[in-house]
DRENRO-981795 format. One record per atom (N, C-alpha, C): x, y, z. Coordinates in steps of 0.001 Angstrom, whole numbers, plus 500000, padded with zeros to 6 digits. Example, Ala and Ser with C-alpha at 12.3 -4.5 7.8 and 13.67 -1.06 7.14 Angstrom:
2
513190494310507800512300495500507800513200496700507800512850497750507080513670498940507140512900500030507870
***
This chain:
431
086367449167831816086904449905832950086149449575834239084903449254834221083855448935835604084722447654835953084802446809835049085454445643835604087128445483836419087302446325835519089125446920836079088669447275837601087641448278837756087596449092838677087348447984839685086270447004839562086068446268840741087436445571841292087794444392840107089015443773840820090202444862841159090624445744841265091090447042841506090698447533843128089274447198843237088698448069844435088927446873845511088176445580845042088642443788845562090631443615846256091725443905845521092736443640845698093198445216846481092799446344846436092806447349847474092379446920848555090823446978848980090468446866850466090553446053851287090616444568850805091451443380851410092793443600851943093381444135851331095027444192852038095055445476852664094313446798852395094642447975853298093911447994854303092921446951854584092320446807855794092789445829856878094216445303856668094938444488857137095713445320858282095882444383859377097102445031860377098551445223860066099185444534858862100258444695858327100140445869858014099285446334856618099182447340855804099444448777857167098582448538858152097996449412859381099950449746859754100291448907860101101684448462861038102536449004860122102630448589858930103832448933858325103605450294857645102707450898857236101860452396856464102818453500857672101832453274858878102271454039860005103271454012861100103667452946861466104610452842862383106052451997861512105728451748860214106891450764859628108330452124859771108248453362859115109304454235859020109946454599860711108778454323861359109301455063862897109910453746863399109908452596863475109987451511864051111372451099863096111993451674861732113015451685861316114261452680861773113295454116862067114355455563862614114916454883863672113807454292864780113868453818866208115095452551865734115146451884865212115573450599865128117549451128864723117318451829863863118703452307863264119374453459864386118541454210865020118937454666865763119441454186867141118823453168867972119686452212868677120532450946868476120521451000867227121519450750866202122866451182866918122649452524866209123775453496866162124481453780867906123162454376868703123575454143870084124295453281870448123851452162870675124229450983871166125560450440870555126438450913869435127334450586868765128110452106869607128117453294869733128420454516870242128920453900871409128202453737872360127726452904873456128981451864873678129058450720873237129904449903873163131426450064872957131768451590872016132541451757871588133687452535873025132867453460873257132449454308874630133431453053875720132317452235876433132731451377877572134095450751877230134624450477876039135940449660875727136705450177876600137905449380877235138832450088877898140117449306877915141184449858877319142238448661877121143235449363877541144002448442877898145366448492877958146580448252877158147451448998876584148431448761875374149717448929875860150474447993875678151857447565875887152757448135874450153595449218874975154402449798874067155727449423873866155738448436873205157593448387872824158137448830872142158899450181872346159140451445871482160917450885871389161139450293870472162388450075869601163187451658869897162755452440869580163768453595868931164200454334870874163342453835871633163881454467872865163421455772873156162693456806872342162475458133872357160477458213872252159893457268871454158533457615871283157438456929872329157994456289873264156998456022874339156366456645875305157046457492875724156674458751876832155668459489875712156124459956874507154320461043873696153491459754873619153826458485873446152677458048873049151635457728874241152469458122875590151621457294876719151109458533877061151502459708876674150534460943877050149332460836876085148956460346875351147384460163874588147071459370874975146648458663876129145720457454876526144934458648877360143457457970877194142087458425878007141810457457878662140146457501878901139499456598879397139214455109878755139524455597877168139631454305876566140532453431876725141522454044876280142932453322875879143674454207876730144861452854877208145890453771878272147184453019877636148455453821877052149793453390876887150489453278877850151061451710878203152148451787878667153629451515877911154236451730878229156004452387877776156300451138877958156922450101877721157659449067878545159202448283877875159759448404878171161321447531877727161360446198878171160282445277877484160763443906877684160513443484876357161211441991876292161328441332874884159624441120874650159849440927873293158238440475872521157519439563873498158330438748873446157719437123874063157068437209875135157542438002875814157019438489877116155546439076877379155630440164876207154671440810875985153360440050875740154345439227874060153148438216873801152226437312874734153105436874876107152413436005876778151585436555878013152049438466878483151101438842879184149783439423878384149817439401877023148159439202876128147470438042876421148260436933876368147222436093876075146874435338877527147957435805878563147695435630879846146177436730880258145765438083879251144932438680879180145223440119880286146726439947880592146964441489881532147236442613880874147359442489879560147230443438878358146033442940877250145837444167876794144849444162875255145600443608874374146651444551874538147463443892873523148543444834873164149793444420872340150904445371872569151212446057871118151884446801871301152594447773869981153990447486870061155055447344868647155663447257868158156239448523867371157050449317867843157497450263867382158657450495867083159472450097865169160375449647864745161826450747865021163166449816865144163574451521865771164305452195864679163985451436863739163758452422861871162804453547861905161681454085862701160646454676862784161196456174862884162255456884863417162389457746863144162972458272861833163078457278860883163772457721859856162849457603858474161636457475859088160727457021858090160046455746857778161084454881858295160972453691857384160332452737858349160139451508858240159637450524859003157651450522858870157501449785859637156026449561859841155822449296861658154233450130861586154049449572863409153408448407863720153273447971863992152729446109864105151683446196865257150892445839865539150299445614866819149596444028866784149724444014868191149352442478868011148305442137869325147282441604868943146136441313870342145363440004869732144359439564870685143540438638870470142508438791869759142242440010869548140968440451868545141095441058867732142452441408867505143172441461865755142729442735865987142796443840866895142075444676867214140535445062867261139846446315867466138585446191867845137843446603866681138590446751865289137798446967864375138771448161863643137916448738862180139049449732861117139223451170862494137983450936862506138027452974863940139292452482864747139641451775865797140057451436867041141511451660865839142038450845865118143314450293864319143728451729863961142811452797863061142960453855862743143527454828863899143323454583864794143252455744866002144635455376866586145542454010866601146519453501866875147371454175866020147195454081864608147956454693863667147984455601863254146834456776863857147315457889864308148079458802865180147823457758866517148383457846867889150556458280867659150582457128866905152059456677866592152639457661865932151977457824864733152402458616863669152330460247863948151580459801864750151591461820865443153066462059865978152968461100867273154351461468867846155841461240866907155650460502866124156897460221865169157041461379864931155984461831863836156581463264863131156385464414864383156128464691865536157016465434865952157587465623866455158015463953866387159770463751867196160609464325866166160237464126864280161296464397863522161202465822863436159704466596863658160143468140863327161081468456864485161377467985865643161786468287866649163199468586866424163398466969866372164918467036865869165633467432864672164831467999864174164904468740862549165154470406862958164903470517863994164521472210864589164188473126863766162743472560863396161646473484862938161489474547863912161013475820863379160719476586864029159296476855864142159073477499865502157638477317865298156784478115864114157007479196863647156274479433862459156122478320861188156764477573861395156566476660860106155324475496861359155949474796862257155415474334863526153249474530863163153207476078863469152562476446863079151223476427861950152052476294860982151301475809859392151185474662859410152252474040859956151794472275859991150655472092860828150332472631861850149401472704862881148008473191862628147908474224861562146883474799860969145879473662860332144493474264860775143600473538859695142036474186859649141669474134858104140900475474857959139873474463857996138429475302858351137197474475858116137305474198856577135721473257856870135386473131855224133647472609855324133154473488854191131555473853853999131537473446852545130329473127852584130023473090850836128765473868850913128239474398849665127178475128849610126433474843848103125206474457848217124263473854847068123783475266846181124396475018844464123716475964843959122322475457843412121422476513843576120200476307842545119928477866841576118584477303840619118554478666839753118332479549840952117657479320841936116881480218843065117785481087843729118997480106843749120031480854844929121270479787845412121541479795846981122733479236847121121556478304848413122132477000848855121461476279849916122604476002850574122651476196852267123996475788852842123403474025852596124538473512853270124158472344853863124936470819853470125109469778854647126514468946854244126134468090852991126965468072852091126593467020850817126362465618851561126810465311852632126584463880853294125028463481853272124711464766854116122790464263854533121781464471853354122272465165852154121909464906850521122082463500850224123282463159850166123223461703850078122743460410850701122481461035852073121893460082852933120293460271852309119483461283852141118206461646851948118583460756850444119100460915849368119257460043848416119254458406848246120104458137849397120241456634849734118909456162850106118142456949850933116723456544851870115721456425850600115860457535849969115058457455848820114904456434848092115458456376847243116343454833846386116019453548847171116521453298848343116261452268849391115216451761849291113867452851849800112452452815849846111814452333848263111993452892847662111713452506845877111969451100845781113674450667846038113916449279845658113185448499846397112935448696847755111947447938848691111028447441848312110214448894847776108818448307847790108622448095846497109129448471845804108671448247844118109032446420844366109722445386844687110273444098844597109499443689846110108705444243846883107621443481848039106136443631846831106054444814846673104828444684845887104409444031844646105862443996843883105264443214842972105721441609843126106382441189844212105909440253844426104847439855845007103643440853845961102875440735846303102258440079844771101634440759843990100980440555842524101505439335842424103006438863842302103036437551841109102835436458842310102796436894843827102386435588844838100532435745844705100028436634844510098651436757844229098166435491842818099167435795841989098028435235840798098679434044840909099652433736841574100424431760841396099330431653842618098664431975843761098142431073844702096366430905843607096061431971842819094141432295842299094739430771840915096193431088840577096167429776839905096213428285840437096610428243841179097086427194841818095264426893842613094575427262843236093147427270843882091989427068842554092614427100841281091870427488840447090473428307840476090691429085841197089539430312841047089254431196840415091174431235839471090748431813838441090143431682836727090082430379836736089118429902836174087642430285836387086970430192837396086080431034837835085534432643837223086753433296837671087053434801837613087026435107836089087647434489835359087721434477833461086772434080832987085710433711833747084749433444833024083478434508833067083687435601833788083121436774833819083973438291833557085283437902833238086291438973833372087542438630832557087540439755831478088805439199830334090025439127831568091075438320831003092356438201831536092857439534831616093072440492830462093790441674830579093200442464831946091620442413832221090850443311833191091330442654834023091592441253834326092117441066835704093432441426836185094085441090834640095363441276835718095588443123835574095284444255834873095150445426835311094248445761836648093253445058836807092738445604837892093670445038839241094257444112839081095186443318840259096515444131840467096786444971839693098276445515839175097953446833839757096386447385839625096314448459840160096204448938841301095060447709841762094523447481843227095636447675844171096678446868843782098064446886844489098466448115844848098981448900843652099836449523842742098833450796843754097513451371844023096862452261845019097370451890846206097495450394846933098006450114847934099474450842848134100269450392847143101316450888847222101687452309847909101041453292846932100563454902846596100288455302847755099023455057848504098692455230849788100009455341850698101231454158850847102054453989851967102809454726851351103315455168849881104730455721849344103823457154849997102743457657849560103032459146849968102881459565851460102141458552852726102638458712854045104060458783854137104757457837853737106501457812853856106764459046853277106198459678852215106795460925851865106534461943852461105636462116853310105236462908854068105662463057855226105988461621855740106715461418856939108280461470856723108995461241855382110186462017855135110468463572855032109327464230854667109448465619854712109166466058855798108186466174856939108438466426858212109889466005858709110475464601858568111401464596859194112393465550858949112782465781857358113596466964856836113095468119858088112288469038857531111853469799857964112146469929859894111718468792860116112260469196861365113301468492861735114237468227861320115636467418861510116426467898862685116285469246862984117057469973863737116893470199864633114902469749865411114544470095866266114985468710867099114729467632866119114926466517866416116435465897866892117726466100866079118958466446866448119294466605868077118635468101868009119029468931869070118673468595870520117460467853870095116583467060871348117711466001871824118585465056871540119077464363872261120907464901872359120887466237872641122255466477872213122301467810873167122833467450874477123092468822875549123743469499875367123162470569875313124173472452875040125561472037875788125389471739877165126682471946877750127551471012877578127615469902876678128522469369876358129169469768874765128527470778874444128936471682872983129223472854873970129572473144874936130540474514875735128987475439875708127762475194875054126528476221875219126139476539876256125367477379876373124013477769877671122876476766877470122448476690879039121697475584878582120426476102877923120014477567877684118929477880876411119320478266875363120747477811874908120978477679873911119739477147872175119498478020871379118824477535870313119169476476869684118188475955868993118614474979868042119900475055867186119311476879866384120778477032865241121979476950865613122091477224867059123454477447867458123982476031868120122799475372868544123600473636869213123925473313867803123599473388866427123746472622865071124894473404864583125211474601864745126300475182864244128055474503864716127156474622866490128422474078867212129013472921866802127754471868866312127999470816865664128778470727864477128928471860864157129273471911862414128055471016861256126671471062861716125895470839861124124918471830860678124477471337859205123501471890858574122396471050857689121089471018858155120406470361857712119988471018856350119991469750855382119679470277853844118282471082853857118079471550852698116564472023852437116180471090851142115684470711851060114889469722850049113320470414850260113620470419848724111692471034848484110831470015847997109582470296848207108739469599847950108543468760846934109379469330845654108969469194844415109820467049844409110929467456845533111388466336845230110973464903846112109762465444846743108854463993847588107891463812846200107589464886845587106415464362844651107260463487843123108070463489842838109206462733842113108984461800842420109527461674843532109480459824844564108496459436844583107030459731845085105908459010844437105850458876842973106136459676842526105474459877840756106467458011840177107573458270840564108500457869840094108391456128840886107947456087841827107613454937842282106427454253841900105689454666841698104367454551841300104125453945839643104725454746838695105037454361837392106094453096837404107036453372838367107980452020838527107504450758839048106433450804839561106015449608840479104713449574839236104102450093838325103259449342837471104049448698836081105142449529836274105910448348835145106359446854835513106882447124836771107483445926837409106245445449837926105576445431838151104286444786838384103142443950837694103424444353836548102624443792834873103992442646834578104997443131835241105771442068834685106105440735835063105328440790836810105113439906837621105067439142838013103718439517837283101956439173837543102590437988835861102683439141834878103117437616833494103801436184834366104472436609834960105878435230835693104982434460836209104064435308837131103164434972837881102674433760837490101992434379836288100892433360835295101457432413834713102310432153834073103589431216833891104146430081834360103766430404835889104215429121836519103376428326837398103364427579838504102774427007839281103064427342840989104011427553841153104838427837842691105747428905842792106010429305843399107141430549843203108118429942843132108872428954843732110167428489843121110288428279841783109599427809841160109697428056839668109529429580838773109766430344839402109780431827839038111143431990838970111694431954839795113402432445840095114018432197838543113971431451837767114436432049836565114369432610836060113101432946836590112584433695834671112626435124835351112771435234837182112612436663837649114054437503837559115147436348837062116706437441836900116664438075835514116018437798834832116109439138833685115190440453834250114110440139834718113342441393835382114203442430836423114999441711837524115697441806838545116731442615838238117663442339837327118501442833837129119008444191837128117557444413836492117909445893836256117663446773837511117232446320838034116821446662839844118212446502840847118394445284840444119997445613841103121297445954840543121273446692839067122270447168838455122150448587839258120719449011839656120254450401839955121395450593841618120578449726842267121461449491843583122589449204843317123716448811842837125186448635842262125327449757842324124874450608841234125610452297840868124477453012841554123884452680842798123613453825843830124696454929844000125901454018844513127562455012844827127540456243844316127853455456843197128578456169842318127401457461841307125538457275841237124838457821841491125091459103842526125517458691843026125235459586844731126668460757844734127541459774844469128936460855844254128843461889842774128675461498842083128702462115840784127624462390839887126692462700840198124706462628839631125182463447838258125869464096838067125830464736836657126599463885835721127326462849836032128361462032835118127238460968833740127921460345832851127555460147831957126353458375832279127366458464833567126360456943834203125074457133834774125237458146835401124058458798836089123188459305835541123446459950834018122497460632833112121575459082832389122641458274832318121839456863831177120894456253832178121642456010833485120778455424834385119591455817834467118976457273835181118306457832835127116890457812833846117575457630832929116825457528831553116402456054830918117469455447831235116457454542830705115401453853831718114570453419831413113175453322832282113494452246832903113954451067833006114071449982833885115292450346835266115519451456834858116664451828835905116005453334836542115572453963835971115395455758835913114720455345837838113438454435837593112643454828839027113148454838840367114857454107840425115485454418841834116526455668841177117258455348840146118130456273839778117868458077839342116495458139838723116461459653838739116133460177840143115020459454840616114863460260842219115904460028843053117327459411843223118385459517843560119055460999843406118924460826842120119522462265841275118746463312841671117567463123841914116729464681841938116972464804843428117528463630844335117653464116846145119084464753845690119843464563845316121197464994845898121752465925844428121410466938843883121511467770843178120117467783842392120482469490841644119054470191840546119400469313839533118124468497839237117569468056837669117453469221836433117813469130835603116856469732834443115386469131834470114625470709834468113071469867834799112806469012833241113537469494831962113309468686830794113858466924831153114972466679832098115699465354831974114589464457832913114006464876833837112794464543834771111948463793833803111272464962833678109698465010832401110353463938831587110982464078830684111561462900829610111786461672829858112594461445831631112822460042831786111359459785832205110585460632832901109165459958833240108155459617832367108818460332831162107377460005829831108259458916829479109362458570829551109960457384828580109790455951829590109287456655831110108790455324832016107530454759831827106731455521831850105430455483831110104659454598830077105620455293828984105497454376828014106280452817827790107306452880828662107906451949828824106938450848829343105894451075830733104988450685831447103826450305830107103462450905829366102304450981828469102609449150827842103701449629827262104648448594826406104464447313827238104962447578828404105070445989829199103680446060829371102605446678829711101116445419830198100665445084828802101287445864827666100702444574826696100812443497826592102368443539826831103374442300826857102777441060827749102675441833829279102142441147830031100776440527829855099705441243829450098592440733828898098651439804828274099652439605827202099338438917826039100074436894826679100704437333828010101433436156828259100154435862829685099581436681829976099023436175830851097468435710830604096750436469829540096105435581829285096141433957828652097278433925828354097469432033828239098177431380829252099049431885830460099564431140831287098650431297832226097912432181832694096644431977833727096166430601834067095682430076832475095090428557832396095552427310831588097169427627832353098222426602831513099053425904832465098417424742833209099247423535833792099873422562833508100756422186834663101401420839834436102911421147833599102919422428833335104230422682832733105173423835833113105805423936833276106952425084833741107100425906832515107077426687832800107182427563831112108664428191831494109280428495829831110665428909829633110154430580828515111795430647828666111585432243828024111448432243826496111676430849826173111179430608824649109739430357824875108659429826825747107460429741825967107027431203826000107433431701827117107061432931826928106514434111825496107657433873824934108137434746823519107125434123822591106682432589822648105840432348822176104079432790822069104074432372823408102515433241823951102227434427823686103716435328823401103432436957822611102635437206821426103247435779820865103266435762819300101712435489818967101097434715820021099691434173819633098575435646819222098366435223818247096812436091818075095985436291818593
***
């Protein structure tokens, strides 16, 4: 264990005394919020300044006048009675965006609306909002001429909110299933990240100590197994250190989500006073920030932590195995896989956490470390299904550094050859 402990303490303070470690520990999550968030602006933003002009050739003679009463600042309808061709050539002459086609089958149901521009429109939002535009006024050209009355008018017109509300044993939690799932997605995200940076950190560690042969050196005062546990660990604390700032710095953010929200979002454009409270600018919003307890940041370490020493022992073996990292990439898609089967059924994780995919995922150990803390952000675990997938990660972990041991003490000091997964299976076998 003294020996574990040194190369352990050696592959810690070298890299956490680094400006990366510094950069990415503390400013990596804010420099992502910041990054996604003018992201988001700047796409808002863009969407915002568009301003077009739409040429309406309303076939049926009756739906151009409602449709030219919904143009804003974005989009403005004009009505117009000339042939296509015409149309077509004041687009590409560029004095229109572009025109609409409105079949004069359209009051009877039938037909399709066509639109036609140079940019195939501005994307699914912009196309959607066209084919709402249309379809509004259709149907109530037909309730019109149908002479609905307004009590029916009415019900068609109606539309009730809609809330969801989180049960636990404790009680009821308001709050939108969306930002559960988003806190789920972030979760998961962060896990797949770093569990596949760090342990490639490890298997780029022991291909360069092989390749320098120093570790020749190093084995000659230090069994193979002590090195590569103390290298797996050294990391594997590195890791630990940044997963529980991020968790900490995810739970403040929870925690104060609302203060934060509210900060770039003026009362008086939600109809408020301008000392309007927080609860009430978030209400106006029709928002509710989740409550997530503590119990489920300490999951995400626990669960990252055990996940990144399995995948990490498993490496560090590849590691030892080869000569260069390009010669890894084979042997790293059986490891991989199961890492991105996890990310595949994130979705469907996220929509349905109690279904029969979500329960296996969760459990078996090459999947459980993004998939249960998925599950434990966006609905209650059984604290037994937790505990169980984490003792069955565990041991899962136990299992692989033997494995790994047993391949890395012979590929450590084995050149000139590329090893295969029948090599591998072999080196198990040795005594």
């Amino acid at each position: 264990m003294r020996r574990i402990w040194i190369v352990a303490k050696n592959e810690f303070l070298k890299r956490v005394v680094s400006k990366w470690f510094v950069f990415t520990t503390l400013l990596g999550p804010i420099a992502l919020v910041l990054l996604f968030g003018t992201i988001g602006y700047m796409t808002v933003q863009s969407m915002e300044g568009v301003t077009k002009t739409i040429a309406v050739l309303d076939r049926t003679g009756r739906l151009g006048d409602a449709i030219a009463m919904e143009s804003d600042e974005q989009v403005t309808f004009v009505p117009m009675s000339i042939p296509e061709d015409s149309a077509r050539r004041a687009v590409l002459e560029e004095r229109f965006g572009g025109y609409l086609v409105i079949p004069d089958s359209a009051l009877r149901g039938v037909g399709e609306i066509m639109y036609y521009s140079m940019e195939g429109g501005l994307g699914s939002i912009f196309n959607r909002r066209l084919d709402n535009v249309v379809n509004r006024a259709v149907e109530d050209l037909r309730l019109a001429d149908a002479q609905v009355s307004p009590e029916v008018l009415a019900i068609l017109e109606s539309d009730l909110g809609f809330s969801s509300v989180k049960l636990t044993r404790e009680g009821e939690e308001a709050g939108n299933a969306e930002l559960y799932a988003v806190v789920g997605f972030v979760m998961g995200f962060l896990i797949y990240i770093a569990m596949l940076v760090y342990g490639s950190v490890v298997m780029q560690g022991v291909i360069e100590e092989k390749l320098s042969r120093v570790v020749e050196v190093v084995v000659s005062s230090v069994r193979p197994f002590e090195l590569l546990m103390g290298k797996v660990l050294g990391i594997g604390a590195m890791g630990l250190v940044q997963m529980v700032v991020w968790a900490g710095l995810m739970a403040a953010g929870t925690f104060g989500a609302g203060a934060i929200i509210t900060f770039f979002v003026s009362p008086a454009n939600l109809g408020l006073a301008a000392d309007a409270t927080d609860d009430q600018v978030l209400a106006a919003m029709d928002l509710q920030i989740p409550s997530i307890g503590p119990d489920v940041f300490v999951w995400f370490v626990l669960f990252f932590l055990v996940g990144y020493l399995l995948y990490a022992s498993l490496f560090a073996a590849i590691g030892s195995a080869v000569e260069q990292q390009q010669d890894a990439q084979g042997l790293m898609l059986p490891i991989m896989l199961p890492i991105i089967l996890s990310i595949i059924f994130m979705q469907g994780v996220v929509e349905n956490p109690g279904s029969t995919l979500a329960v296996v995922l969760s459990l078996v150990p090459f999947t459980s470390p993004i998939s249960m803390v998925v599950r434990v952000a966006v609905t209650e675990v059984p604290l037994w299904e937790t505990a169980l997938s984490f003792v069955l990660l565990f041991a899962t972990f136990l299992g692989s550094v033997w494995l790994a041991a047993r391949i890395y003490r012979v590929g450590i000091l084995m050149y000139g050859k590329k090893a295969s997964l029948k090599d591998l299976a072999r080196w198990i076998r040795y005594a």
